[in-house]
N, C-alpha and C positions, 0 to 999 in steps of 0.2 A: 541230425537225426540221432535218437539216444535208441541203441540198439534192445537194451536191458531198461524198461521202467517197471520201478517195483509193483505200479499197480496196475492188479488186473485188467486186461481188454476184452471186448465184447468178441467173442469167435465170428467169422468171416463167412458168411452167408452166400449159398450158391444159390445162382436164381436161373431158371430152365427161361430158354429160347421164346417158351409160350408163353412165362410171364411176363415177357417184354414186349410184348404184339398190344396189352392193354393200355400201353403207354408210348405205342407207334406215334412217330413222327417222320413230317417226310424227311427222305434221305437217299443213299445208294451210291453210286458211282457213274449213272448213264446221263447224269446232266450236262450241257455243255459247256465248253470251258467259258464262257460268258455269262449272261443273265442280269435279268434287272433283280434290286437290292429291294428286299422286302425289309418290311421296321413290324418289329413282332414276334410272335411265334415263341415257342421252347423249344432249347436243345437238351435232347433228350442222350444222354452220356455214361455209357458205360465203364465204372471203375474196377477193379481186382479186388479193394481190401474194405470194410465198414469198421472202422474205429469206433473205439467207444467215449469219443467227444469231438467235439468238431472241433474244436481249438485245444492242444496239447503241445507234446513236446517228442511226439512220433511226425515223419514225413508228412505220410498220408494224412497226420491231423492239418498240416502244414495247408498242404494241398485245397485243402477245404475250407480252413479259416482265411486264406489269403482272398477268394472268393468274396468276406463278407466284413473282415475287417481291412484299414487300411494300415500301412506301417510309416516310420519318420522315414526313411529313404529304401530306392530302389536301386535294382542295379541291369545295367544297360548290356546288350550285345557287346560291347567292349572290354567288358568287364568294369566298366565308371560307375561310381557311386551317381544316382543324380538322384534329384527333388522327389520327396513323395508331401507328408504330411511337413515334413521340412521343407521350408523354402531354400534356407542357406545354412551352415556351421562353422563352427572353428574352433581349434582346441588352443589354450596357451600355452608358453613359450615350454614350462615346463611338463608341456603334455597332460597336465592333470586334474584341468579342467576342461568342460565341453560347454559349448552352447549352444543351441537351436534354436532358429527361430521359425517361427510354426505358420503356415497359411491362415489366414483372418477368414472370422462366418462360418468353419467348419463344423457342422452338427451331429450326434451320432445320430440313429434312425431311432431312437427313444427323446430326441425332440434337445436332450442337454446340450450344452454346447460342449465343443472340444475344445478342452484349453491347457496350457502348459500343466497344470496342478494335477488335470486328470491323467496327462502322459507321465508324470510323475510319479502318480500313484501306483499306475502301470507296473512302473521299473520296483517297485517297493513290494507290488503281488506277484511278480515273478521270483524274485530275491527271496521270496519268504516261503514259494513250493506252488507258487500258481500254473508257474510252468518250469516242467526240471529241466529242459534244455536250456532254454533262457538262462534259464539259474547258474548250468556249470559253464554257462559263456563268459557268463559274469564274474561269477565267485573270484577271489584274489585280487581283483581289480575294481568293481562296482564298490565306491564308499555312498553315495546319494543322491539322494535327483529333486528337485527343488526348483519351483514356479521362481521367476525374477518379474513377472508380470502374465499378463493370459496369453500371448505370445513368445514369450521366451524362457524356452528349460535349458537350465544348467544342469547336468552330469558333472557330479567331481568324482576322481577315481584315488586308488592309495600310490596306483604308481601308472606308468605311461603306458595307454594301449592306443596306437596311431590307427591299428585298422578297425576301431570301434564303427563307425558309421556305417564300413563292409559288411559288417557283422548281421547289423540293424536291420538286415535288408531281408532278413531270412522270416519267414514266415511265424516262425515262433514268438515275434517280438510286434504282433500285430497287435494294435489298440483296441481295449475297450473300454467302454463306459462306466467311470467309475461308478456313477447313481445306480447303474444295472449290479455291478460287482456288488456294490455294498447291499444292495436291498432284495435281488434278488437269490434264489437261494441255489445251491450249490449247481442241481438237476436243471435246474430250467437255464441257468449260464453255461453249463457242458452242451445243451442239445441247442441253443440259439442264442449264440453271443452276441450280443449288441457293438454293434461298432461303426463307422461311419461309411462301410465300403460300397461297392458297388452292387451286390446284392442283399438280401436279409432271407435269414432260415424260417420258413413259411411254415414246414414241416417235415417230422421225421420220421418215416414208417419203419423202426427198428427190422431188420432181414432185409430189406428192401431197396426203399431209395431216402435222399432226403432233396426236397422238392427248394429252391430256393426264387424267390420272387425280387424282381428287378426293383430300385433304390431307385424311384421317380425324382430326387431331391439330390440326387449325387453329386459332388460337387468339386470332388478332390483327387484326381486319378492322380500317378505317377507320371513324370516329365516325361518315361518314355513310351508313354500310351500313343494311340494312335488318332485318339479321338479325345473330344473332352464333352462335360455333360453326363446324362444317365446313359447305362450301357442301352444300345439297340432290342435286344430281344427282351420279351418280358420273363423269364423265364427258365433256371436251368432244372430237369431232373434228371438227379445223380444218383447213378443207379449202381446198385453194387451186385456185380457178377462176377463171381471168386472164379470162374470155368474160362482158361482164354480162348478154347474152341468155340464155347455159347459168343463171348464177347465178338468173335470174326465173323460167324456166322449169323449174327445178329446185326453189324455192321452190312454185311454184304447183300441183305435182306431187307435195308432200309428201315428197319426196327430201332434204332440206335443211329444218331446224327455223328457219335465220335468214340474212339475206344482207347483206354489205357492201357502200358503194357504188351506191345505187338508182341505175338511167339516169335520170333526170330525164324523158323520152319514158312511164316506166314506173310513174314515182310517183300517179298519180291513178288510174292501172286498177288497184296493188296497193289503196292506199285504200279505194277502190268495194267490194273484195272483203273488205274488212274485216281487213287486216292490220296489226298495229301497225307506225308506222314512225316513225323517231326522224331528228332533224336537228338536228345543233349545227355552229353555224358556230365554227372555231377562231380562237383569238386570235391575233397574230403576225402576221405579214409572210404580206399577202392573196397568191394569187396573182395576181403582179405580173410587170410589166416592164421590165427594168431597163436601161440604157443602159450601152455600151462608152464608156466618157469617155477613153481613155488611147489609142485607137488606131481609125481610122476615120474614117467621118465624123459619128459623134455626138460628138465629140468639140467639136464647136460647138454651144452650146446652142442657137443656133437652129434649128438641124435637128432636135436632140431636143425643143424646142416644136413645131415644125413636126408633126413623128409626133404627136405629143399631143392636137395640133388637126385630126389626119387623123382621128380615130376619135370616134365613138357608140357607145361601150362600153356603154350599158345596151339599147342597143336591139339590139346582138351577144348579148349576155349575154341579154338578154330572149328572144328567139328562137330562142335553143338550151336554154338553162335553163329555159321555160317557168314561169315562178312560183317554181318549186324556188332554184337558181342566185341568189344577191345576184349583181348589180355593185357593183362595187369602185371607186372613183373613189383612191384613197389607198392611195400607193406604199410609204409606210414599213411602218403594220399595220392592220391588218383594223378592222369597224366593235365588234367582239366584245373588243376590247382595252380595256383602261381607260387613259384617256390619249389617246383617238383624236381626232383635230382634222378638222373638220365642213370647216373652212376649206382643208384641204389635198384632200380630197377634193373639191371642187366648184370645184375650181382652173383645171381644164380640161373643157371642152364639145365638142363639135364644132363647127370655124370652119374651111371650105375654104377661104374664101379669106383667112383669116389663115394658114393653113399655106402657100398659094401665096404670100402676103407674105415670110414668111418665109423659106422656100427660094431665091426670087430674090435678098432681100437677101443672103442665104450663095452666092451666085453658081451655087446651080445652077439649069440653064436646061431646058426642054424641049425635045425634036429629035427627030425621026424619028417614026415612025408607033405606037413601042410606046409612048407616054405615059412613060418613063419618063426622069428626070431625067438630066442629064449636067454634068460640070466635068471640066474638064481633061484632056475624053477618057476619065474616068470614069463611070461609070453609076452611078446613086444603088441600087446592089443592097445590098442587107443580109440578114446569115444567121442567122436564129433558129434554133438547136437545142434540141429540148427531150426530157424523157425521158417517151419515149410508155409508155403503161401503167404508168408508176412515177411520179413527178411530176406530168401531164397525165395523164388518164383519157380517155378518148373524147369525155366533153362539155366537156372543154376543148381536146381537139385541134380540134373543132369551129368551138368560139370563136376561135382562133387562126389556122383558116383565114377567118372574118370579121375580123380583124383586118388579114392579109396584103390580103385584097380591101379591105376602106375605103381602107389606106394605099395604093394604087396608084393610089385616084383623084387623088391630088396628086402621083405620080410617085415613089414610093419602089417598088423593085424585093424584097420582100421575100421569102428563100426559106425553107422551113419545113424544118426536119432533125428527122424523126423517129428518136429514137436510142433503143436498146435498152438494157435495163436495165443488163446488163453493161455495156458500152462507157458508160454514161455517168457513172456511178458510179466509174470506173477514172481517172476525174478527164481524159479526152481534148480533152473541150469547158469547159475550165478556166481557159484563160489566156487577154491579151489580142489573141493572134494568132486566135482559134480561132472570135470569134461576134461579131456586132452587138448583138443582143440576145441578153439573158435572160431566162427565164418559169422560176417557180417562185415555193417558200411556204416559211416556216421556223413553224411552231406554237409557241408561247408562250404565258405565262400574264400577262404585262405587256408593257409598250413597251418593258423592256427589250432587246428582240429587236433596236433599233437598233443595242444596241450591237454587238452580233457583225455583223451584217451592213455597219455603215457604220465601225465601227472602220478607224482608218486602217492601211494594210497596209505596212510596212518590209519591207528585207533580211534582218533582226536577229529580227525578229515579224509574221512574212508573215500577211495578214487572207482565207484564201480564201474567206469569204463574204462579201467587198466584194465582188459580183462585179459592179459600176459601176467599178470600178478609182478610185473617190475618193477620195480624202486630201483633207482638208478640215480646219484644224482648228475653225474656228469650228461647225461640223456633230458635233464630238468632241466640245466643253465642251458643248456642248447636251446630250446624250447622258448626257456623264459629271453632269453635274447635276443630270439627271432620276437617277441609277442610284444619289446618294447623298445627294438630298437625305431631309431627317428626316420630313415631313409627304408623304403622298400629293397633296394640291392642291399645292405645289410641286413633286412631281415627274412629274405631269404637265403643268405649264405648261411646264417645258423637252423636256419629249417631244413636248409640240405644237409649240413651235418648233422643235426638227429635222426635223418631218413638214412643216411648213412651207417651211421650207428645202428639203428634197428637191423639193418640190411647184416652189417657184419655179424653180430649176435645172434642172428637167424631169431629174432624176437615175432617179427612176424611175417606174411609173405602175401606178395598181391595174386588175385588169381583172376582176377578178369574187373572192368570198370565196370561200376553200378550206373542202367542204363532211363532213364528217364524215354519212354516212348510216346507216340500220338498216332492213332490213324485217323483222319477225317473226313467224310460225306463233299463231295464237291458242290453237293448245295447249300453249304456253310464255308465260311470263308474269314478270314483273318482271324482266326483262334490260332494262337502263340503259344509255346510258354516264358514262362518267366526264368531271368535269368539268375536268379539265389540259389533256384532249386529243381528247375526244369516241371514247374507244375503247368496244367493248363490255363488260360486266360481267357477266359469266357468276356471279358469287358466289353472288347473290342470285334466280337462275333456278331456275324446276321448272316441273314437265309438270303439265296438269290432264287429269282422263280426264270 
């Protein structure tokens, strides 16, 4: 998930309790734990966020597009690459080339067939700005992608990436149709992307919801579906409710078959009442906080040790999260990563008065009455912006207000900028004039995730999700080592040493895992999520009566 894309998003529309009663379906918690399986019907589903495209290179676009396009591979409760649009692959000896070969008969829902050339084309409209996550997955390593026949793509790369097909599996790299791409125009491919998945975008009542109609011809699920064929219901509408109160009490009200997003406050009384509720923590870059190193005053690592040793991150996180909520101690990636280092996360404690050590040693002093630090006629203020409702959810604006309090005790002046979807997306709180700190998550399916975020940022190959503003290179070859070396135990012992490394430099600091949630209606049944990104799966859902 690309926390910063430079273009604008549609702002997050809150939708009242009463205007979900016109779009009742049945639902609730009093059904029994049995029943026969009905084939039909809509699930009617409440989300938190309305993006402004259904296929992007944000989460929630992720979310959405997975719904209706399909991707070349999935990935399994075990965390196993398996089959999706790929049957089989293999890379050569010298890693630098890929081949896939592709399931036979597959159609998009615009009638073209799906063939090597159009997945091809694929990888050449993400490469080129179709999709920026895509893009920075790729860049330094994507040289081409190239039909050998209508079942078989080759990827050749400039140098070795073994976890490329991990990669594949994330929502951002979901097919569509080249005849749609090329002919249709920019609006009608952002609001209904053709692809071959299991649903197709019917319609989209901008504020609202968008209505998606079941793929009677489906033919191509992932190896670790549960089912094969077109999905069961005919029907999802996704309904966007920015309020997580409206979204419970519209669950619990039977107005809503499933909701995104549990409050953490709400998860033990949905439970009690016997609703299914799903929790997968994502892999990738926790949400974390990351230090302005290029301008300020973190720009001395003692001061960003200093912040590091002002907080009791698990007993913030504990407090607001209530059991739900992990802390996070590990600034690079979450504890859900493979490759995560134990050592970088247990790196910093709370130590007031090594934070006061600290601070005095960097010359700021305390004066005056408000505790807060001073040099040079400066005041130790610092500006955290973050993106409320898009980014941070409530139970982490929460957190963040325990954070701003801890750190005060040692004299940092920290102010919280609650920023709105549009405005923060539009890239405003982007550069190094604009924040002290950073809070955010980038989802991943490996430790690769360092490399987009701590890549070093030139004039030439500007890196906006450094957003530590560090050029490092000894922090690069780490990164780049882990991204090619041939054996997994080798490549994450160089991922543990850039987590490492971040850890020491206080570059930046975990503060709790980014939480993928589900609560669901027990007259609905086998909705999953998926395992790339913890979205939900509607494929495999039906109503029981």
């Amino acid at each position: 998930m690309r926390p910063r894309l430079v273009r604008p998003l549609g702002a997050v529309a809150v939708i009242t309790a009463a205007a979900l009663t016109l779009s009742a379906c049945a639902g609730g918690s009093d059904a029994a734990s049995g029943g026969q399986k009905v084939t039909g019907g809509t699930i009617v589903y409440a989300h938190q966020q309305e993006p402004a495209c259904v296929f992007g290179g944000w989460i929630e676009q992720a979310y959405l597009s997975y719904q209706v396009l399909d991707n070349l591979t999935s990935l399994d409760e075990d965390h196993k690459v398996v089959p999706w649009l790929a049957t089989s692959w293999k890379q050569s000896d010298d890693g630098l080339v890929w081949t896939f070969d592709l399931k036979k008969g597959v159609k998009f829902t615009d009638g073209t067939p799906l063939t090597a050339a159009a997945v091809a084309y694929n990888f050449d409209y993400w490469v080129k700005g179709g999709n920026s996550t895509a893009k920075v997955w790729l860049d330094g390593y994507f040289a081409d992608a190239k039909a050998i026949d209508d079942t078989t793509l080759q990827i050749d790369l400039s140098r070795p990436y073994p976890r490329l097909a991990d990669n594949l599996t994330q929502g951002y790299f979901g097919i569509q149709s080249q005849h749609a791409l090329e002919t249709r125009t920019q609006e009608q491919n952002c609001e209904a992307p053709i692809g071959s998945g299991a649903f197709i975008v019917d319609k989209w009542n901008r504020g609202q919801d968008i209505i998606l109609k079941k793929n009677k011809d489906y033919t191509s699920p992932p190896a670790n579906a549960k089912h094969t064929g077109p999905a069961y219901v005919d029907e999802i509408d996704w309904k966007f409710v920015a309020d997580p109160t409206t979204r419970v009490a519209a669950l619990q009200g039977g107005q809503v078959d499933a909701i995104y997003d549990v409050p953490a406050v709400q998860w033990d009384t949905l439970k009690n009442a016997g609703y299914q509720l799903e929790k997968y923590v994502t892999a990738g870059r926790p949400q974390q906080i990351s230090f302005n190193t290029q301008k300020g005053p973190f720009t001395d690592e003692k001061v960003r040790q200093a912040f590091a040793y002002s907080l009791d991150r698990a007993s913030i996180v504990g407090t607001i999260g209530r059991g739900v909520i992990p802390a996070e101690g590990n600034g690079g990636v979450s504890r859900a990563t493979p490759g995560y280092s134990t050592k970088a996360a247990d790196w910093y404690s709370q130590d007031t008065a090594k934070a006061d050590q600290l601070l005095d040693a960097a010359g700021w002093t305390r004066s005056g009455s408000t505790g807060v630090r001073e040099k040079d006629g400066a005041k130790l203020a610092v500006k955290l912006p973050y993106g409320a409702g898009s980014i941070i959810n409530a139970d982490g604006a929460a957190i963040l207000q325990g954070v701003k309090e801890q750190a005060a005790k040692v004299g940092f002046d920290v102010e919280l900028v609650p920023v709105p979807q549009s405005e923060f997306f539009s890239g405003k709180y982007s550069t190094p004039d604009s924040y002290d700190l950073s809070a955010g998550y980038w989802t991943a399916v490996t430790a690769g995730i360092l490399y987009i975020n701590w890549r070093p940022s030139t004039a030439d190959d500007p890196n906006y999700a450094n957003s530590a503003f560090y050029n490092d290179d000894t922090l690069a070859q780490y990164i780049l080592d882990g991204n090619s070396a041939s054996t997994v135990d080798a490549q994450n012992a160089s991922y543990e040493k850039a987590q490492e490394y971040i850890a020491e430099h206080a570059l930046s600091i975990g503060v709790y895992d980014r939480l993928s949630t589900l609560a669901v209606s027990t007259k609905l049944r086998d909705v999953w999520q998926e395992h790339a990104q913890g979205g939900p799966t509607f494929y495999d859902a039906y109503f029981v009566k």
